[in-house]
Each structure stands twice: as C-alpha cells, then as structure tokens.
VMD Tcl script that builds the backbone (N, CA, C; Angstrom):
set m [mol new atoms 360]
animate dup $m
set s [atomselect $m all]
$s set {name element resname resid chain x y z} {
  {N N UNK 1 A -134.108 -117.796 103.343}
  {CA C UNK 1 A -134.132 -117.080 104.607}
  {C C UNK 1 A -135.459 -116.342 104.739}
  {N N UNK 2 A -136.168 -116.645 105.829}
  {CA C UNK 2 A -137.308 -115.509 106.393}
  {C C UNK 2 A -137.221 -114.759 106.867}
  {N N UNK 3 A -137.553 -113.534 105.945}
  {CA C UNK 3 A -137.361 -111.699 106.168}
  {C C UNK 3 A -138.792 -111.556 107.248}
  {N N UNK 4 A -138.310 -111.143 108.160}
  {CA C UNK 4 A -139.611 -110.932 109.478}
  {C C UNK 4 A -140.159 -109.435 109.187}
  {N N UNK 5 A -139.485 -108.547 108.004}
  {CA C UNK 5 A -139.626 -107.274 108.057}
  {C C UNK 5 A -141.139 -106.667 107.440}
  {N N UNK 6 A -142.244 -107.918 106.547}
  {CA C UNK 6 A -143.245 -107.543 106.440}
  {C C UNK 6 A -144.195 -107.853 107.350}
  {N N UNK 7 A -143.593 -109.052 108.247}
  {CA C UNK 7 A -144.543 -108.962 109.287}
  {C C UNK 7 A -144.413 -107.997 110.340}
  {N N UNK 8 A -143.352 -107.530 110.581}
  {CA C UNK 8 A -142.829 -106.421 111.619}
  {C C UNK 8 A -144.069 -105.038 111.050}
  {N N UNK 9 A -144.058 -104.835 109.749}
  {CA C UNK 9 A -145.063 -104.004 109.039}
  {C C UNK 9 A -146.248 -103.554 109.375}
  {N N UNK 10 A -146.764 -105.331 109.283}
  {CA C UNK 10 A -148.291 -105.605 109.242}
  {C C UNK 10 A -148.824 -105.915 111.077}
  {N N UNK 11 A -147.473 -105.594 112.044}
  {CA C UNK 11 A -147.831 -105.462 113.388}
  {C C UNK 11 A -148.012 -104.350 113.640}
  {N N UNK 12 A -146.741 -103.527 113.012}
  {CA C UNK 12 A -147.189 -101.882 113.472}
  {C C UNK 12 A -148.354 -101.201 113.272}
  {N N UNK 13 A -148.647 -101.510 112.364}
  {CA C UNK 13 A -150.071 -100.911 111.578}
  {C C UNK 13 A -151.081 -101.509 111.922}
  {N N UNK 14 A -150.887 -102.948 112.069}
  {CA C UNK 14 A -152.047 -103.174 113.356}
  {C C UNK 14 A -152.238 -102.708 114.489}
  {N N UNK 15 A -151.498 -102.123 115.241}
  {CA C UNK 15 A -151.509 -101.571 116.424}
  {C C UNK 15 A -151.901 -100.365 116.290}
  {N N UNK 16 A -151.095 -99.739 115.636}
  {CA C UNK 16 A -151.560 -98.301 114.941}
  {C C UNK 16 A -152.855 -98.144 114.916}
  {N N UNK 17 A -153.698 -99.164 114.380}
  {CA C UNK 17 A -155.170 -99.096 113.992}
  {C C UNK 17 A -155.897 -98.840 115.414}
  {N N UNK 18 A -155.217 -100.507 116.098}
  {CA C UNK 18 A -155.621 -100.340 117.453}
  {C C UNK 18 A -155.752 -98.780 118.188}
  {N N UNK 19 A -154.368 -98.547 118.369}
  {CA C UNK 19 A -154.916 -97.067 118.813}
  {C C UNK 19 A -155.233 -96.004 118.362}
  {N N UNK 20 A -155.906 -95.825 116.751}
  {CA C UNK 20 A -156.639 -94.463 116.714}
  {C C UNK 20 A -158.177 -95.356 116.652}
  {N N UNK 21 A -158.391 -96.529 116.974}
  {CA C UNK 21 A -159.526 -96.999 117.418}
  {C C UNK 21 A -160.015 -96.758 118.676}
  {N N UNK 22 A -159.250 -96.486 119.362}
  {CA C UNK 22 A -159.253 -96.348 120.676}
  {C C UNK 22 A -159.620 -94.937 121.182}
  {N N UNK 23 A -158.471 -93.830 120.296}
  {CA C UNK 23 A -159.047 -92.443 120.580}
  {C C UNK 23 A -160.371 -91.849 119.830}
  {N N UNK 24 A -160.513 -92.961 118.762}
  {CA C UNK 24 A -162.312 -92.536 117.831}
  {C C UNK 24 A -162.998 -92.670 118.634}
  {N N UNK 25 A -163.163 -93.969 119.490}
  {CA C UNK 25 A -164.157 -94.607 120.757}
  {C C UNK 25 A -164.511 -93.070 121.858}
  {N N UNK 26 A -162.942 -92.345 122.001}
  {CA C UNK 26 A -162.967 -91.682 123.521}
  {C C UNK 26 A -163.543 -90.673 123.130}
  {N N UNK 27 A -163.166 -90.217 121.857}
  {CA C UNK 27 A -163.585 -88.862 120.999}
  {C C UNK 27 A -164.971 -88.637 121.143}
  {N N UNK 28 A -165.801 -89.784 120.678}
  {CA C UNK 28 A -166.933 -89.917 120.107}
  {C C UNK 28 A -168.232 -90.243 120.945}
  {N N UNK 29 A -166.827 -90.406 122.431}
  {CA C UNK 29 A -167.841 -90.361 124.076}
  {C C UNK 29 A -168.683 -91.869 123.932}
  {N N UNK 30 A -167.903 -92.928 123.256}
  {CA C UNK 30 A -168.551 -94.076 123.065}
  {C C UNK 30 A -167.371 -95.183 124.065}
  {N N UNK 31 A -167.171 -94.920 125.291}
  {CA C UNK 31 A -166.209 -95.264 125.994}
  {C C UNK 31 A -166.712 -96.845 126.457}
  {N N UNK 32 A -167.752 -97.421 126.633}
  {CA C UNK 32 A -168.377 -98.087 126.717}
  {C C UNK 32 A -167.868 -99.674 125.884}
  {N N UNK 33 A -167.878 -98.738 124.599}
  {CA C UNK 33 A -167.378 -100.016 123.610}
  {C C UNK 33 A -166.025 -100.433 123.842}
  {N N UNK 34 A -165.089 -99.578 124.778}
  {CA C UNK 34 A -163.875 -99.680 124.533}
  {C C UNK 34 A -163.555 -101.175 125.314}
  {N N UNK 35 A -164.028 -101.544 125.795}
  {CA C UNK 35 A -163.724 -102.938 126.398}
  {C C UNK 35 A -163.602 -104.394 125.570}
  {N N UNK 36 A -164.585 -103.939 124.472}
  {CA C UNK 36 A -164.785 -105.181 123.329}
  {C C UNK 36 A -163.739 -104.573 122.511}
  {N N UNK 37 A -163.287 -103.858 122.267}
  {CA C UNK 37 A -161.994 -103.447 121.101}
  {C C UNK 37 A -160.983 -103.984 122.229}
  {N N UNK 38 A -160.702 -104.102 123.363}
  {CA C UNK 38 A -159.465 -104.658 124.334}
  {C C UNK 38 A -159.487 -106.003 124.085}
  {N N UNK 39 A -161.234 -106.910 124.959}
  {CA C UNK 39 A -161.036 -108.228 124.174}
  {C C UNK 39 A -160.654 -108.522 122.837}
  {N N UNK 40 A -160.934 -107.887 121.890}
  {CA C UNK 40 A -160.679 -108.144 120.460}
  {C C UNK 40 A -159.046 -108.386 120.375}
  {N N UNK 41 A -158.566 -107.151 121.219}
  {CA C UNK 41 A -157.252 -106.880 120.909}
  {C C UNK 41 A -156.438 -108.022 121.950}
  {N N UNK 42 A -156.760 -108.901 122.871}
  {CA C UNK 42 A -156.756 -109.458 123.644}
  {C C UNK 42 A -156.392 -110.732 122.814}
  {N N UNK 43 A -157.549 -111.098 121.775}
  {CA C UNK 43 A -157.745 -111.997 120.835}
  {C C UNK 43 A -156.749 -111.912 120.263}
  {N N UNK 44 A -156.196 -111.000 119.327}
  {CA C UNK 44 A -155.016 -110.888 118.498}
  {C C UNK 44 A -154.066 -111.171 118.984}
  {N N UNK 45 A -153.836 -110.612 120.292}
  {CA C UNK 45 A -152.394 -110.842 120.499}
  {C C UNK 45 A -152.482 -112.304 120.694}
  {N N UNK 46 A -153.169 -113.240 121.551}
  {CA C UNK 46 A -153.207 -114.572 121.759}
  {C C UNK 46 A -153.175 -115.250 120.639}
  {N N UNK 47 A -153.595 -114.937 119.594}
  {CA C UNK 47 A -153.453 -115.945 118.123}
  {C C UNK 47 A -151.823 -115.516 117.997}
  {N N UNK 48 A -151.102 -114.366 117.760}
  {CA C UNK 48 A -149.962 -114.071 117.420}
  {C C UNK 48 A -149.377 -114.446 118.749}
  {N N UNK 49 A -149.567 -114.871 119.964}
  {CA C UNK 49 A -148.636 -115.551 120.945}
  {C C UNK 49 A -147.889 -114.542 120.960}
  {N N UNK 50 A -148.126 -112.989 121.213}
  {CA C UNK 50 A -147.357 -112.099 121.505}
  {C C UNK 50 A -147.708 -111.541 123.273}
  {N N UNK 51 A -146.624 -112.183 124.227}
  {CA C UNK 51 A -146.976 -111.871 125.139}
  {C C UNK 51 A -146.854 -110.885 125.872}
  {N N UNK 52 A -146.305 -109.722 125.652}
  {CA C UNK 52 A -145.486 -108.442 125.658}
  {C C UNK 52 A -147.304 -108.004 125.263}
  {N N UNK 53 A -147.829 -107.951 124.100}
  {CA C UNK 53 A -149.399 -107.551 123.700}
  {C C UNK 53 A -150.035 -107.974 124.427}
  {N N UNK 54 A -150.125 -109.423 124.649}
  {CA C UNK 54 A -151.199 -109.705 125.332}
  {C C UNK 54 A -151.623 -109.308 127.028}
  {N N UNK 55 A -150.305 -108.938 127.660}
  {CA C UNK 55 A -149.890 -108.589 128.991}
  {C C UNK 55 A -151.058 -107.299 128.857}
  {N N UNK 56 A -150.188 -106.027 127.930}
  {CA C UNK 56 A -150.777 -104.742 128.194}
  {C C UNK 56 A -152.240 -104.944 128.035}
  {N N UNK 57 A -152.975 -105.612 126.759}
  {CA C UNK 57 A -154.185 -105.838 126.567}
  {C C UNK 57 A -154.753 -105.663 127.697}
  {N N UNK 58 A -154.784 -106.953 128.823}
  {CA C UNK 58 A -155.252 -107.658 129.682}
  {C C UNK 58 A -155.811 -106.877 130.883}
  {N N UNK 59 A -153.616 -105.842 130.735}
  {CA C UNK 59 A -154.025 -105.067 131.849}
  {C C UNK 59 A -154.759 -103.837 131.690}
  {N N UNK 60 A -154.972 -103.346 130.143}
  {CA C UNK 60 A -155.900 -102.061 129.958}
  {C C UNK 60 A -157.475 -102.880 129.941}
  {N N UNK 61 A -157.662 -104.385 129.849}
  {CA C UNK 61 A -158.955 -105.007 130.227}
  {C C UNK 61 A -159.158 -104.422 131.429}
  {N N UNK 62 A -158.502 -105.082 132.669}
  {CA C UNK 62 A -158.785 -104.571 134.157}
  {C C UNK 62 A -159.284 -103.092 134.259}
  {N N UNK 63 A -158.334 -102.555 133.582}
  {CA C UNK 63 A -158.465 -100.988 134.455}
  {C C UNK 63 A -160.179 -100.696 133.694}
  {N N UNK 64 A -160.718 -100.948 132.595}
  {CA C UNK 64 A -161.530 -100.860 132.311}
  {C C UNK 64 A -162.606 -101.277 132.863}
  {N N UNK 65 A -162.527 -102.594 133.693}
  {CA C UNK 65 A -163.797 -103.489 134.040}
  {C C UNK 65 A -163.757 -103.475 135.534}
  {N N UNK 66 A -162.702 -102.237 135.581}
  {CA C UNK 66 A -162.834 -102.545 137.496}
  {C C UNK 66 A -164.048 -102.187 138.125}
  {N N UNK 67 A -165.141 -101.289 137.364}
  {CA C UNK 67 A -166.204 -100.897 137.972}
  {C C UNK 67 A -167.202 -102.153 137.901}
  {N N UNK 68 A -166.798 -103.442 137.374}
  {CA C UNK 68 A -167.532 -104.401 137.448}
  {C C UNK 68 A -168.579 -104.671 135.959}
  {N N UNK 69 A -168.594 -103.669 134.977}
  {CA C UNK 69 A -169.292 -103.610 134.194}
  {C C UNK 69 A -168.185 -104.373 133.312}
  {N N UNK 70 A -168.439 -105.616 132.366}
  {CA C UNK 70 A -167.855 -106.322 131.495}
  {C C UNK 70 A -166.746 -107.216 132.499}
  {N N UNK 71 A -166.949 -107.402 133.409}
  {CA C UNK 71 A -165.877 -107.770 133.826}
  {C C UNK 71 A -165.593 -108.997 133.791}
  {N N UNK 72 A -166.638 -109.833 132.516}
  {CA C UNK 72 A -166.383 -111.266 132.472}
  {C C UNK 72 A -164.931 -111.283 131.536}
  {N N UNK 73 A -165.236 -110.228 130.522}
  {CA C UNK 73 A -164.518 -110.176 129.494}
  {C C UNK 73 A -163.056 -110.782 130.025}
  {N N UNK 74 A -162.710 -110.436 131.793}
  {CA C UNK 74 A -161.400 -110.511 131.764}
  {C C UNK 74 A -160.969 -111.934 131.960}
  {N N UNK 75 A -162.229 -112.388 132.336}
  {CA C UNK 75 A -161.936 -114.087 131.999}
  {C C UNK 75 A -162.149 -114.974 131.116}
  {N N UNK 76 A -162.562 -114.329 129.758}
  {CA C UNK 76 A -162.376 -114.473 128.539}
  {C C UNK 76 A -161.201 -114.110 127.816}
  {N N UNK 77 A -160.205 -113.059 128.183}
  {CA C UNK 77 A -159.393 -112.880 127.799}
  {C C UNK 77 A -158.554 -114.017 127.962}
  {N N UNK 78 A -158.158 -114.301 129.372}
  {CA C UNK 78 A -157.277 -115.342 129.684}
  {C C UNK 78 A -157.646 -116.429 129.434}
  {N N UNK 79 A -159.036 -117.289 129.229}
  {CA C UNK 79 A -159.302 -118.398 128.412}
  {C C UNK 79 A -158.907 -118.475 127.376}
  {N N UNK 80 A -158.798 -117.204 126.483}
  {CA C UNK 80 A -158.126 -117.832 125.331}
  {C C UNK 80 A -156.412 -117.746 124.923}
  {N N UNK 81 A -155.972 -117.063 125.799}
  {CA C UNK 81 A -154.797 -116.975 126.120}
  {C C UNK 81 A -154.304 -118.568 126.785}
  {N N UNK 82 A -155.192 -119.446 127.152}
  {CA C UNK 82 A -155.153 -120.695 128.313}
  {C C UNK 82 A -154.362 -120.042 129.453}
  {N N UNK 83 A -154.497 -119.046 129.904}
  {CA C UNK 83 A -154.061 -118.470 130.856}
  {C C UNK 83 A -155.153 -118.529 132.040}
  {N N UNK 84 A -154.752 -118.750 133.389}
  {CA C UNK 84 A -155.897 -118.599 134.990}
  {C C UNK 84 A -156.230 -117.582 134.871}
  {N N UNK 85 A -157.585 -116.952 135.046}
  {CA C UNK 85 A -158.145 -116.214 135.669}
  {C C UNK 85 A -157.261 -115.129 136.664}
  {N N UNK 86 A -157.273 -114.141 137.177}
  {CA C UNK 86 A -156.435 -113.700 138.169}
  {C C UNK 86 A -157.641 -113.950 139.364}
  {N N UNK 87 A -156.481 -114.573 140.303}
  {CA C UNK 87 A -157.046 -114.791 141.763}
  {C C UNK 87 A -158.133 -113.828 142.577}
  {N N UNK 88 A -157.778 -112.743 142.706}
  {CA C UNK 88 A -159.027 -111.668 143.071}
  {C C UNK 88 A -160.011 -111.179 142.156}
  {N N UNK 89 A -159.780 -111.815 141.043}
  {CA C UNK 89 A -161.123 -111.358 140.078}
  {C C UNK 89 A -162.475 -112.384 140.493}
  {N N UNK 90 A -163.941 -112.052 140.499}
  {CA C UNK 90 A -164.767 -112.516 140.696}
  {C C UNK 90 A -164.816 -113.397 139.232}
  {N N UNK 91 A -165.116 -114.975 139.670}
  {CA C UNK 91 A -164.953 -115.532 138.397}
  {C C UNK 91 A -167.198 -115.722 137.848}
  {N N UNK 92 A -167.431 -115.362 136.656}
  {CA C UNK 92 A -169.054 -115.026 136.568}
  {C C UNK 92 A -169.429 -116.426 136.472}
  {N N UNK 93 A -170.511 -116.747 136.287}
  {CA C UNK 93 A -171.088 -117.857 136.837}
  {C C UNK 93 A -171.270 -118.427 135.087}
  {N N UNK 94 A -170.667 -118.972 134.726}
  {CA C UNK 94 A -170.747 -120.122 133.163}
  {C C UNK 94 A -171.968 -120.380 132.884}
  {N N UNK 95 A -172.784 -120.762 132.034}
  {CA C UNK 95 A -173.622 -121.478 132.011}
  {C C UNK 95 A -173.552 -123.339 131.557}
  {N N UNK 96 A -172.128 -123.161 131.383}
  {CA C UNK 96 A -171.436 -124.381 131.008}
  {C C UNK 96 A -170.225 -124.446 132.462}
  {N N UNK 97 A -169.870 -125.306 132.482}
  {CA C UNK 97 A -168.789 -125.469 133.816}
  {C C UNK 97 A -167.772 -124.502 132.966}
  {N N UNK 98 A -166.287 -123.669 133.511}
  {CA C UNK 98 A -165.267 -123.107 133.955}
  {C C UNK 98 A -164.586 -123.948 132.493}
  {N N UNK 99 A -164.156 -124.894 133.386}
  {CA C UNK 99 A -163.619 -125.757 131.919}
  {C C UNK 99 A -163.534 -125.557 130.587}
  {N N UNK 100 A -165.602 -126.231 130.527}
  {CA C UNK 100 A -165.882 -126.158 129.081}
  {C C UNK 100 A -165.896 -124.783 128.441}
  {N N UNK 101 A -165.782 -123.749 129.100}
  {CA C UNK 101 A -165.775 -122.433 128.403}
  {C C UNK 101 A -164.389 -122.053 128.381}
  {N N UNK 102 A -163.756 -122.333 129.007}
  {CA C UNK 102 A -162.377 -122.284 128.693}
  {C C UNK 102 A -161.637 -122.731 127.307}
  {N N UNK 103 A -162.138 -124.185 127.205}
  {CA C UNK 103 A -161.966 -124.791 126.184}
  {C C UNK 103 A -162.404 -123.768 124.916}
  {N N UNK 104 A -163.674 -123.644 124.990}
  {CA C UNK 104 A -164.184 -123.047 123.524}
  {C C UNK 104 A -163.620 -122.076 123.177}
  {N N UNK 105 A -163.129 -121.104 124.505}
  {CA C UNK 105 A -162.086 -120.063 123.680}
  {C C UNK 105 A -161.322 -120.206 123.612}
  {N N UNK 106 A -160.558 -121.224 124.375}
  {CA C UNK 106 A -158.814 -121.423 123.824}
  {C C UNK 106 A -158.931 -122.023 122.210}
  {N N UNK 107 A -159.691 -122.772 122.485}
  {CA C UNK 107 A -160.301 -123.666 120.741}
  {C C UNK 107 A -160.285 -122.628 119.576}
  {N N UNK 108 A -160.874 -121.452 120.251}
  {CA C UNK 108 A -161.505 -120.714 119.210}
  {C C UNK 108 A -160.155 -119.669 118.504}
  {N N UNK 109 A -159.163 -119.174 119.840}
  {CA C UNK 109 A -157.659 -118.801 119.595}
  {C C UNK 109 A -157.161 -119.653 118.630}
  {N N UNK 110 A -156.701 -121.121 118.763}
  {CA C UNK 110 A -155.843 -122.596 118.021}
  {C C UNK 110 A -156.146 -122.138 116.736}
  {N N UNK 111 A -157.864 -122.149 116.858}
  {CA C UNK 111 A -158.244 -122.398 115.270}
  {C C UNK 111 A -157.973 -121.226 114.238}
  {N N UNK 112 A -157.852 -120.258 114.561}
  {CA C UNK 112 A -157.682 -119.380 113.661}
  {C C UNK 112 A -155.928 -119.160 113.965}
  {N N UNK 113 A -155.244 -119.368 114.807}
  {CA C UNK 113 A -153.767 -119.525 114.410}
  {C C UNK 113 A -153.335 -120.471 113.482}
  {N N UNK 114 A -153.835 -121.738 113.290}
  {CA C UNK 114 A -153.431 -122.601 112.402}
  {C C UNK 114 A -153.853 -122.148 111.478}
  {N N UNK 115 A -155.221 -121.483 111.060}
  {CA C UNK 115 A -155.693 -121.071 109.992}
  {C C UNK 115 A -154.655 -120.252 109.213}
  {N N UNK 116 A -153.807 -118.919 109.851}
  {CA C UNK 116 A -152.999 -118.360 109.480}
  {C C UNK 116 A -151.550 -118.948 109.140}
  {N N UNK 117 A -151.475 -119.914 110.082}
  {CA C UNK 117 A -150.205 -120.963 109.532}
  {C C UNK 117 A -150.218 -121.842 108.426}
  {N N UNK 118 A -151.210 -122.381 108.507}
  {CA C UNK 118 A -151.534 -123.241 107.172}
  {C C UNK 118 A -151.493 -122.063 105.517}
  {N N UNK 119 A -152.366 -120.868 106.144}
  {CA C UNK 119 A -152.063 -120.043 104.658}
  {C C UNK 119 A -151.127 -119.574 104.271}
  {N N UNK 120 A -150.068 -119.525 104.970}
  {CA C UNK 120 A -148.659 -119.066 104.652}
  {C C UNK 120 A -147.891 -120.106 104.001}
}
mol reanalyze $m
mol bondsrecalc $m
mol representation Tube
mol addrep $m
C-alpha cells in the first residue's frame, strides 16, 4: 500500500518555503523578483499536476503583471501547464511561432515529471 503521508509532508513544506519566500522578497523591498518566484511556483505546481496550485499561482501571476511589466511570464505559465493563454491577455510577440514555444515549455514541465517518476 502507498502511504501519501510523506508526500503530503514534502508539499507542505514546500509551500511553506514558498511563502516565507515571498514575505523575504516584500520585506527586503525586492518586490520585483516576486513574479519569477510565481513562475517558478507556477512550474511546480504543473510538474505535480496540482491544479488547485497551479490555479492560485497563475492568478497571483496576473495580479502581479497587470501593470504590464513581466507580463509574458503569464503566458509561460500556461504553456507549461498546456493550458491557453487567457483571452484578454496581450499575447508577446515569440521569436519562434506561439506553438513552438509552447511546446518547449510544456516539454520542459513532461521532462522533469517523468524524471521524478522514473526516480521513485
């Protein structure tokens, strides 16, 4: 039988991390960075296919990038999620087509989930 109770563990305390990462950032008046700790956290949840995480992520992405600064990030988030874009977001201009960048981050999510499946 698989006891889910050390991974239940090793979520809390990931999150945990997440947010006194979050209040070091606000503390430290380095608010700026806080958008790449969201993608990051954006990242995690999409490898763990936790969509309950990945939802809030997404939506503390927005509220962050509404002034337009990082605001590709939020269509990086959902590429690797293989999730659309949201409809009123300005989508930034690729230097590769929509697609192919889509691909590389959903690719880039796969690969390190199997990575973690295979080591278990």
């Amino acid at each position: 039988m698989n006891d889910a109770r050390p991974y239940a563990r090793w979520l809390r305390a990931s999150e945990d991390r997440m947010h006194a990462l979050r209040t070091e950032l606000d503390v430290a008046g380095l608010t700026a960075m806080t958008p790449a700790l969201e993608l990051a956290a954006a990242f995690h949840q999409a490898v763990l296919e936790d969509h309950d995480g990945l939802s809030a992520a997404l939506s503390r992405l927005r509220e962050l990038t509404q002034n337009g600064d990082h605001a590709f990030y939020i269509d990086i988030a959902h590429f690797m999620a293989d999730l659309p874009p949201p409809a009123e977001h300005t989508a930034p201009q690729w230097l590769d087509s929509e697609h192919a960048t889509l691909k590389r981050w959903h690719e880039f999510v796969t690969a390190r989930r199997d990575f973690l499946r295979n080591r278990r």
